[in-house]
C-alpha positions in Angstrom: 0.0 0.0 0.0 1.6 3.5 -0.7 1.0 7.0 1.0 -1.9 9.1 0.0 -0.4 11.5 -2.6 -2.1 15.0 -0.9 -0.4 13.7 2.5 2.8 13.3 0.6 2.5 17.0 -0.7 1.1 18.0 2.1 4.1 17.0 3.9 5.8 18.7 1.6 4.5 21.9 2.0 5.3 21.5 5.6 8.7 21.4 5.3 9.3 23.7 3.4 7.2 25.9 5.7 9.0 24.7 8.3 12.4 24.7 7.0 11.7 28.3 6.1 10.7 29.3 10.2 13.9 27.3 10.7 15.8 29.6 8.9 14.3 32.5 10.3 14.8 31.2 14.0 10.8 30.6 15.1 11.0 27.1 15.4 13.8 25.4 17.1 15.6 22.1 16.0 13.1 19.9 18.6 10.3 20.8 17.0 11.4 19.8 13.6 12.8 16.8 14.6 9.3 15.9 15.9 7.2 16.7 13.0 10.1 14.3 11.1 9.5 11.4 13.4 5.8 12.2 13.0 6.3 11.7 9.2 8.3 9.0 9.8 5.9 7.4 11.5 2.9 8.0 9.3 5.2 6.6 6.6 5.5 3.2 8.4 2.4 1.8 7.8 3.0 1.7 3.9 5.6 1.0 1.7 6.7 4.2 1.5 10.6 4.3 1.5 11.2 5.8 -2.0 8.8 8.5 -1.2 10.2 9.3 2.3 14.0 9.1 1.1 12.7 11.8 -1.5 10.5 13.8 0.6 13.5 14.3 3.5 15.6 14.8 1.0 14.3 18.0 -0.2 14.1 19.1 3.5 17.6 21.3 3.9 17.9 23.2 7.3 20.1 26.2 7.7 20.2 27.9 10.9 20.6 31.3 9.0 19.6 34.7 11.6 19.2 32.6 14.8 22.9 32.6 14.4 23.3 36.0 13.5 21.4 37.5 15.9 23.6 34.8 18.3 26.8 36.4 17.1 25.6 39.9 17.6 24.6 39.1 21.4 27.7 37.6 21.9 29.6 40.7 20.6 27.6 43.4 22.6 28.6 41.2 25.4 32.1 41.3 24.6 31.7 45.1 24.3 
């Protein structure tokens, strides 16, 4: 049995949403890793591993301003 295809782009969607708020430091790393392991877990139930290997595959996290605003703290403490 195979995934539903409007979960699959649903899922999708969400990651990209989510890598986005990733990037721009309103989610942390727990909470992805959680709605992974939620996917994961949906995915389970069906033969799925093509579809999973390509759906996390898109999913690219880059820590982008939490880290900048991080570095600027640190140098205003420094100050």
């Amino acid at each position: 049995m195979l995934p539903r295809k409007r979960n699959i782009k649903r899922a999708r969607a969400d990651f990209r949403e989510l890598a986005s708020q990733f990037y721009h430091g309103e989610v942390d790393l727990e909470h992805v890793r959680q709605r992974v392991m939620s996917f994961l877990a949906y995915a389970k139930h069906c033969n799925a591993q093509r579809t999973v290997e390509g759906v996390l595959g898109d999913l690219v996290l880059v820590p982008g301003l939490r880290d900048i605003a991080e570095k600027a703290a640190l140098c205003d403490l420094r100050l």
